[in-house]
C-alpha positions in Angstrom: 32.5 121.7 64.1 29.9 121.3 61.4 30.2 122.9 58.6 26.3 124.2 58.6 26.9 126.1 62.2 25.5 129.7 61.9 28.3 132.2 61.7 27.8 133.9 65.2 27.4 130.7 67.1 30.6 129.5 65.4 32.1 132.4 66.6 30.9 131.8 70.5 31.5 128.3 70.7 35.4 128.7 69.4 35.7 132.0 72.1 34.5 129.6 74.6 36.3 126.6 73.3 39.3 128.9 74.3 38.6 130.9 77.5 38.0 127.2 78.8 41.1 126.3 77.4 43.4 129.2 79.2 41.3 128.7 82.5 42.2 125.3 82.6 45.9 125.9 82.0 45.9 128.0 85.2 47.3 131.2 83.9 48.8 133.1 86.7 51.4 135.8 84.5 50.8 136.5 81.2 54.1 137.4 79.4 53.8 141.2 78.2 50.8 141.9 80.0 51.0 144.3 83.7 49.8 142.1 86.8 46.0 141.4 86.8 45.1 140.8 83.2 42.1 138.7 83.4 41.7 135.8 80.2 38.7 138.0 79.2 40.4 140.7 78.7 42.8 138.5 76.3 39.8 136.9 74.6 37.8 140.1 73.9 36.8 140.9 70.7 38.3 143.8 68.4 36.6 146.6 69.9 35.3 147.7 65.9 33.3 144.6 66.9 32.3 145.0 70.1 28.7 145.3 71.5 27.8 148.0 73.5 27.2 146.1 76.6 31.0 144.1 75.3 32.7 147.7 75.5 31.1 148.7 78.7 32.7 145.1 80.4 36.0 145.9 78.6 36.0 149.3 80.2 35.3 147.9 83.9 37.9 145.1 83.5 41.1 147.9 82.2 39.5 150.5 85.1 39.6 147.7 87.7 43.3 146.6 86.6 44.8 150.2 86.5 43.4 150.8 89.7 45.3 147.7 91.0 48.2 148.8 88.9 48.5 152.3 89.5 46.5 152.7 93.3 44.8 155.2 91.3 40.9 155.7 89.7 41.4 155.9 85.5 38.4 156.6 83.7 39.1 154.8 80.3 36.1 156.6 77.8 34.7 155.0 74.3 33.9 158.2 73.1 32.6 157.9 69.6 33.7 160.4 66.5 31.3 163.2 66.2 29.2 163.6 63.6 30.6 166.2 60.6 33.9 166.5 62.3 37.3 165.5 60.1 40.1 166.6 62.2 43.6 168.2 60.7 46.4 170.0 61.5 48.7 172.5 60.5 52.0 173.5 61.7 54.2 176.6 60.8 58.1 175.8 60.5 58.9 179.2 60.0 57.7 179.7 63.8 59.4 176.5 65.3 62.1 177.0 67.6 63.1 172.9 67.8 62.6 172.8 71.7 60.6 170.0 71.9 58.2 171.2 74.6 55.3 169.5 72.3 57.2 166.2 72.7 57.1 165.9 76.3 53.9 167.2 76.7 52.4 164.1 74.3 54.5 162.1 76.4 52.8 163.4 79.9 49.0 163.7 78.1 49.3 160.0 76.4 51.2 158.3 79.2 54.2 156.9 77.0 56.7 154.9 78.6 59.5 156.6 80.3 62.0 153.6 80.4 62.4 152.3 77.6 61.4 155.8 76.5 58.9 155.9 73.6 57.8 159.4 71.8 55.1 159.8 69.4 57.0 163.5 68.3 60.1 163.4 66.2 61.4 166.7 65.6 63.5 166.9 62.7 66.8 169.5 62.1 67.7 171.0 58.6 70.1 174.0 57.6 68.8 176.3 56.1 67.8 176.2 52.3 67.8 172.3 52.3 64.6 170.5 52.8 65.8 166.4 52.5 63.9 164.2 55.1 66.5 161.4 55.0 69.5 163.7 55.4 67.8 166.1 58.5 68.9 165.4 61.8 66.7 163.7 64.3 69.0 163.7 67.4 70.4 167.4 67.8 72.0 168.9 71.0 73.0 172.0 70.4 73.3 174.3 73.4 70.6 176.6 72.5 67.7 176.2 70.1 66.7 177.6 67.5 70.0 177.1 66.3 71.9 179.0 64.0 71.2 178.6 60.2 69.1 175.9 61.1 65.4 175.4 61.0 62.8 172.5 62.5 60.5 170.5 61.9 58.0 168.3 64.0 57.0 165.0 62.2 54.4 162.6 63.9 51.2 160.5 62.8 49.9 162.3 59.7 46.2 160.8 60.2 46.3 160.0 56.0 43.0 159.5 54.5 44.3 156.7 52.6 46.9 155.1 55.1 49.1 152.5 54.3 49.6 151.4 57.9 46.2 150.1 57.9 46.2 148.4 54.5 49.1 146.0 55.6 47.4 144.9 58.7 47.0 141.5 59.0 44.1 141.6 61.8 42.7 144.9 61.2 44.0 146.3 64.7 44.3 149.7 63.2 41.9 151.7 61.1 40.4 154.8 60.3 37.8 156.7 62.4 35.5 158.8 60.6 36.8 161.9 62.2 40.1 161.0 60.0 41.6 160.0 63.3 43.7 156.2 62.8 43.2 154.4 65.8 44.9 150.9 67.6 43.3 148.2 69.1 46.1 147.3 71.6 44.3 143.9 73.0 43.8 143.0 69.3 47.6 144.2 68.0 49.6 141.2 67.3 52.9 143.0 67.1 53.8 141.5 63.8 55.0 145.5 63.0 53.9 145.5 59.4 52.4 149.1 60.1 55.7 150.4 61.1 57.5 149.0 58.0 54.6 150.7 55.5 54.3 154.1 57.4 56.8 156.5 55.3 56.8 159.3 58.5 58.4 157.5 60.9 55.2 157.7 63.3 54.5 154.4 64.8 56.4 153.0 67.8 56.9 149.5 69.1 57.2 148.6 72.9 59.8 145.7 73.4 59.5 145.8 77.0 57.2 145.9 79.4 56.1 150.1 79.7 57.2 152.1 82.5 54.7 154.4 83.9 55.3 155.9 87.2 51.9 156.2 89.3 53.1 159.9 90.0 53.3 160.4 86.0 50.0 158.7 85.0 47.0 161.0 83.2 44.4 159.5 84.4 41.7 160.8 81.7 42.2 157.7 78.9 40.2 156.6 76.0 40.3 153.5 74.9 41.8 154.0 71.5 44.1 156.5 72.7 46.1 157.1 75.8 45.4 154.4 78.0 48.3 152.7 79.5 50.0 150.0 77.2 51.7 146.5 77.3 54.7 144.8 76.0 54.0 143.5 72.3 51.9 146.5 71.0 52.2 149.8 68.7 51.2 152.7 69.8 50.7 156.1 67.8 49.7 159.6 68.2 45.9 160.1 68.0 45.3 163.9 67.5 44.7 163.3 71.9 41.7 161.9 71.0 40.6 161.2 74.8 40.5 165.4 74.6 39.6 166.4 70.8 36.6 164.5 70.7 34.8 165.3 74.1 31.8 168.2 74.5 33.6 171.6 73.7 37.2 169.8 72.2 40.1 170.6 73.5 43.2 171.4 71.9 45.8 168.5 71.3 48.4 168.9 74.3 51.4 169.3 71.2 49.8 172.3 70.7 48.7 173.7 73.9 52.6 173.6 74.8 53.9 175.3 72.1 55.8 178.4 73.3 55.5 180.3 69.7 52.5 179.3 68.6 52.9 177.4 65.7 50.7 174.4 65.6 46.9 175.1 64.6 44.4 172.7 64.8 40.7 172.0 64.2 37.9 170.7 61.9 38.6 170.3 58.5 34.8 170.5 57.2 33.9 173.5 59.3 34.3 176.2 57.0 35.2 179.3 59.9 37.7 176.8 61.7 41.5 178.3 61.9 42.7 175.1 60.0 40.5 176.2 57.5 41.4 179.6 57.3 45.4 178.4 57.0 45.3 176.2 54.5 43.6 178.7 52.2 45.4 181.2 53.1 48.5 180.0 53.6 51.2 178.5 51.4 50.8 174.8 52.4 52.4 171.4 51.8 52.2 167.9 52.9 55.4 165.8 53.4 56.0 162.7 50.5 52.5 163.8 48.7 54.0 161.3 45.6 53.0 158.4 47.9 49.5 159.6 47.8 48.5 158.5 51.1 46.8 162.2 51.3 47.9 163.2 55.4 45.4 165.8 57.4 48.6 167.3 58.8 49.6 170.1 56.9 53.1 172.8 57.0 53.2 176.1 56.2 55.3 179.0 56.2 54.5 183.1 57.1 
C-alpha cells in the first residue's frame, strides 16, 4: 500500500481488502456470535466512529438478526447524551434490606444471560460496625433478610469520571459519554479483559459462553450501548439503563424502580433542584476507595 495514500482511503481499502477476504472464506458460523451475524456486522467500525448513515445500517442489520433470533421485533436506539445532563446516583445503606430485588430487575431490564448467569448487581454483607470491602460477604443465604446485626450494601458500575477501565483499553471499546455514563462497544470488545483487571468495584462481567436469553425473557426496548442482547467474547456493564435514562422525560433506572424501601436516588448531577442533588448536600455522603481517585458518580449515604 503506498505510503502517500490519504488516511481515509487507507482505511476503506484495508475494510474492503477484508470483507473480501471473509466472503471468500465462505463463513457460514462465526464462533461466539448467535446465528445470522452478517461479515458487516464483524467489519463495522467502532460506533465512536461511525457515520450517521454507518449507525443507522448497524441498527437495521442487529434489528434484522434479533428478529431471526428471538421471532420477536427489538428496537435497538442510538440515543445520544443530552445536553447539560451528568447522571449520578445515590444509595442509602441505612435503608437496604439485602433482598436483591434491584439485582434481578437489571437482569430482566438489560437482558443478562440466565445460563451462565451474569449480574451487573453485587450486593455485599457486613456485620454491623465493620465496613471492610474484601472481608464482606458477597454470597449470603440467610433465611430472612435484613439479617440480624448485619447490614448491605449494593456495589455495581460506579460511572467514575476518571475511570481506569477505559484507560487500559487496548482498542478503545469503552469510554466515557458525556452524560458520565461509560459505555461498551460489544462488536469492537476484543475480550482481552484488561478493564476487568483495572476496575477496583468488582463491576464488569465477562461472557465465556454463548448468552442465554429466553425469547419469553427478552426486553425488547435496547440501545445500542446498553442492553441489547450480547455474544460470547464480550464485557458487559451496568449503564445507569441508559436505553431509559436518556429518552424524552428519563425514566428511572430499573435498580431503583424495584427497590421495596426506597433507598436508591437517582438523577442529574448539574441540575441544581434534582433529588441527587439535594442528597449529597444534605446528606452525609461517601464514595467507596476515594484514595484511588477515580472520582465515581455513585454515591452512599446514611439517615
Amino acid at each position: 500500500m503506498p505510503d502517500d495514500m490519504p488516511d481515509d482511503e487507507s482505511k476503506i481499502t484495508r475494510r474492503r481488502f477484508l470483507k473480501n477476504m471473509a466472503q471468500s472464506a465462505a463463513i457460514i458460523a462465526i464462533p461466539g456470535f448467535p446465528p445470522g451475524t452478517t461479515v458487516d456486522e464483524i467489519l463495522q467500525w467502532n460506533f465512536k466512529e461511525m457515520t450517521p448513515e454507518e449507525k443507522r445500517e448497524a441498527v437495521e442489520r442487529l434489528e434484522r438478526r434479533y428478529r431471526e433470533q428471538f421471532k420477536k421485533d427489538v428496537t435497538v436506539r442510538t440515543t445520544p447524551a443530552r445536553e447539560d445532563v451528568l447522571f449520578g446516583y445515590a444509595l442509602n445503606i441505612k435503608k437496604c434490606i439485602g433482598c436483591r430485588r434491584c439485582v434481578y430487575a437489571c437482569m430482566k431490564e438489560n437482558n443478562q444471560s440466565r445460563d451462565p448467569q451474569i449480574q451487573w448487581i453485587r450486593v455485599l454483607e457486613f456485620e454491623d460496625g465493620t465496613m471492610n470491602l474484601e472481608e464482606s460477604e458477597h454470597y449470603y443465604r440467610p433465611k430472612e433478610v435484613p439479617e440480624k446485626g448485619h447490614y448491605y450494601m449494593p456495589v455495581q458500575c460506579q460511572q467514575c469520571e476518571n475511570p481506569p477501565c477505559v484507560k487500559v483499553c487496548p482498542v478503545q471499546a469503552t469510554w466515557k459519554e458525556p452524560d458520565g455514563i461509560i459505555v461498551v462497544d460489544y462488536n469492537w470488545c476484543i475480550g482481552c479483559r484488561f478493564c476487568i483487571s483495572a476496575c477496583p468495584y468488582w463491576a464488569r462481567r465477562f461472557n465465556w459462553a454463548v448468552p442465554h436469553l429466553p425469547a419469553d425473557e427478552l426486553n425488547t426496548s435496547t440501545h445500542y450501548l446498553g442492553n441489547r442482547p450480547r455474544m460470547k467474547g464480550v464485557v458487559e456493564k451496568c449503564t445507569f439503563c441508559i436505553q431509559r435514562t436518556r429518552e424524552k422525560g428519563g425514566r428511572y433506572p430499573a435498580c431503583l424502580e424495584a427497590c421495596p424501601v426506597g433507598a436508591r436516588k437517582f438523577g442529574n448531577l448539574l441540575d441544581p433542584n434534582s433529588e441527587i442533588r439535594k442528597v449529597i448536600e444534605k446528606k452525609r455522603v461517601f464514595r467507596l476507595k476515594e484514595e484511588l481517585n477515580t472520582e465515581p458518580k455513585f454515591f452512599y449515604f446514611m439517615d
